[in-house]
C-alpha positions in Angstrom: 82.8 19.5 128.8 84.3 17.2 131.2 87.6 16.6 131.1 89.7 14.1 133.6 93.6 14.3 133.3 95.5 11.3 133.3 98.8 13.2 133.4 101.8 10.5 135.5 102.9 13.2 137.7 99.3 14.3 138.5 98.1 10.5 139.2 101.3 9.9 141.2 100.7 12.9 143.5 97.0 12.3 143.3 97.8 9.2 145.4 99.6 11.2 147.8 96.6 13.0 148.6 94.7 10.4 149.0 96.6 8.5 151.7 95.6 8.8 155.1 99.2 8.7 156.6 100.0 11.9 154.3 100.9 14.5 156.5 99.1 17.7 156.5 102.7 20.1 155.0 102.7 16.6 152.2 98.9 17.5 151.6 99.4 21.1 151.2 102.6 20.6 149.0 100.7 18.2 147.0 97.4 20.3 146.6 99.6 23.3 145.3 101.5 20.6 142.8 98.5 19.2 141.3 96.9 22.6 140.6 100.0 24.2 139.1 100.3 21.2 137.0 96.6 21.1 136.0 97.0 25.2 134.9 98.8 23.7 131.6 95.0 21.9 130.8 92.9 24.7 131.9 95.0 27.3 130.2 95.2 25.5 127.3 92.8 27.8 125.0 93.5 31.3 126.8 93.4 33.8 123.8 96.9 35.5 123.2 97.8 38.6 121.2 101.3 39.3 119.3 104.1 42.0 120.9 107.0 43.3 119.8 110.0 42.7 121.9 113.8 42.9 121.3 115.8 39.9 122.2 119.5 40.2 122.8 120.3 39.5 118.9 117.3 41.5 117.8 113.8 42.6 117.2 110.5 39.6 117.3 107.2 39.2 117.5 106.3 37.4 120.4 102.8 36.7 122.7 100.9 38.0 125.7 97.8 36.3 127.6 94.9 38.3 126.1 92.4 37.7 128.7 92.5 38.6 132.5 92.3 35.4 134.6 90.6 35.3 137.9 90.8 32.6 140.6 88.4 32.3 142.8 88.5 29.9 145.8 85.6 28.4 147.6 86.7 28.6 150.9 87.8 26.8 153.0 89.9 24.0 150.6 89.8 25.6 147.4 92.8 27.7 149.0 94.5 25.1 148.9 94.8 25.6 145.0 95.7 29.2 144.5 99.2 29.0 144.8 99.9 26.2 142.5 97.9 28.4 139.6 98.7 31.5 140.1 102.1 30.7 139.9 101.8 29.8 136.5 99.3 31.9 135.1 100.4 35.3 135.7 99.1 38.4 136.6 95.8 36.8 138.4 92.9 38.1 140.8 91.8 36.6 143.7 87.9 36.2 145.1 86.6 34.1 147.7 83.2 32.5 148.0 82.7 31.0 151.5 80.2 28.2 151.4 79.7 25.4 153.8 77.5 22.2 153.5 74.7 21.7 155.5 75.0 18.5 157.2 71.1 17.3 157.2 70.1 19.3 154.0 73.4 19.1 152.4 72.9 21.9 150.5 75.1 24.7 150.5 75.0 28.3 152.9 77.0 31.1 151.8 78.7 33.3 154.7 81.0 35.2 152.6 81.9 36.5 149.2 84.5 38.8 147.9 85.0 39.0 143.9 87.1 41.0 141.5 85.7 43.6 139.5 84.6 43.2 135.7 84.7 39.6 135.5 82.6 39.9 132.3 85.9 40.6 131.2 87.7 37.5 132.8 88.7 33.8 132.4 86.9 32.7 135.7 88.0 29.8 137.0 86.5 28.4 140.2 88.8 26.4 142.3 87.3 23.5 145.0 89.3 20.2 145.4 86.0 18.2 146.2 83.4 17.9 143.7 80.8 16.0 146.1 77.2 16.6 145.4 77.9 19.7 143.3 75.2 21.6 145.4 78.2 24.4 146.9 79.8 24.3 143.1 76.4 25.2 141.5 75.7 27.7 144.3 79.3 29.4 143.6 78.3 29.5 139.7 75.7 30.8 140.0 76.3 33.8 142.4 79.6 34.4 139.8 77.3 34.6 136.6 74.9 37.4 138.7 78.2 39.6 139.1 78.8 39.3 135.3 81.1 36.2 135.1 80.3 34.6 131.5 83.2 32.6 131.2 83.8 30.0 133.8 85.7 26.8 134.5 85.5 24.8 137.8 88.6 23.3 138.3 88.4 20.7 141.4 90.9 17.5 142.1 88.5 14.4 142.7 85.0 14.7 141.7 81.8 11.7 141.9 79.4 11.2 139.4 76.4 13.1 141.2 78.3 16.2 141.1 79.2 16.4 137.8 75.8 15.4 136.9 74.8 18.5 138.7 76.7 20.4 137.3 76.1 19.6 133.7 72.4 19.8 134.6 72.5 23.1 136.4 75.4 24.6 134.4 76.0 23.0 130.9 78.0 26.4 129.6 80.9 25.7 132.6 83.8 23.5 131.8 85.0 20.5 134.8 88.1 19.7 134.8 89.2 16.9 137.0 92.0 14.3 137.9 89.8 11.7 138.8 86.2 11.1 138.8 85.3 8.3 141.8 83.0 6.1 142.3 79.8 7.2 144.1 79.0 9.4 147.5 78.6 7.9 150.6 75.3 7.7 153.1 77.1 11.5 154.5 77.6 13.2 150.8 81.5 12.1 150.9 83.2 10.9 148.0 84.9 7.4 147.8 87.5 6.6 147.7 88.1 10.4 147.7 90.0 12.4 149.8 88.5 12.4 152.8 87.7 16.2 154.1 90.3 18.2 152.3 90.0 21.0 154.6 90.6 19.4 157.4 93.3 17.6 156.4 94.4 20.9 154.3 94.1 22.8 157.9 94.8 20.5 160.5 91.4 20.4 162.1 90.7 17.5 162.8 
């Protein structure tokens, strides 16, 4: 399933990001914004089980997330979006997958990868703001599903066709959420209009 929001708030700061003259503490205020917001989509079927509580007039029934969640960021940019979520989902894990594309091949190289225990008993959801050609996405997927991960979401900001395509071909059980899906990749894998390189602008190198 591909879902694209088209929340106001979302598409407002959505053109933040996109603006070259943002600055980079704009882009990273932004980046956390628009992931926070989009927790409300991605949460939206998170199972929940009834509690008793007492409320200052009395005794209720009342409900509890059922289902550990764990975030886990392709690194570098997909930092960028923990904040936002975790804030409103609580209780969450944190893994990292580091992944860079290969410039000629531009397929992906893992250099690092750090992941919660018993994710066969998590929500997984996979947080990159680009998704380009898909290749470091599918990569990431993959390597989660092989430590037990059989629920997953990839939650990214911008996406382009080709990497949802691969995606849906590699991975047709994982869930994309998006808040805008562009127009193509360009000659060097980028997407346009895009972003531009989120972690550099996320980081301030370059």
């Amino acid at each position: 399933m591909l879902s694209i929001s088209s929340h106001p708030l979302i598409q407002h700061k959505l053109s933040l990001l996109r603006n070259r003259s943002t600055n980079i503490k704009e882009f990273r205020e932004n980046l956390e914004e628009i992931a926070g917001l989009m927790a409300y989509e991605i949460s939206r079927d998170l199972p929940l089980r009834e509690i008793s509580i007492e409320s200052p007039m009395g005794p209720c029934i009342g409900h509890e997330l059922d289902r550990n969640v764990v975030l886990v960021a392709i690194l570098r940019a997909g930092l960028g979006m923990v904040e936002g979520i975790s804030a409103m989902i609580p209780n969450t894990r944190v893994g990292h997958i580091g992944m860079y594309r290969d410039h000629e091949s531009l397929e992906p190289v893992q250099y690092y990868s750090r992941l919660p225990e018993k994710l066969h008993e998590a929500e997984v959801i996979l947080l990159d703001p680009m998704l380009a050609t898909g290749g470091s996405a599918s990569e990431a997927i993959t390597r989660l599903k092989e430590a037990g991960a059989n629920g997953i979401k990839l939650v990214c900001i911008v996406g382009a066709p080709e990497g949802v395509g691969r995606i849906e071909k590699d991975h047709p059980d994982v869930d994309i959420y998006l808040t805008a899906l562009d127009e193509k990749l360009n000659d060097a894998g980028y997407i346009v209009p895009g972003l531009g390189d989120a972690g550099d602008r996320l980081f301030g190198t370059r």
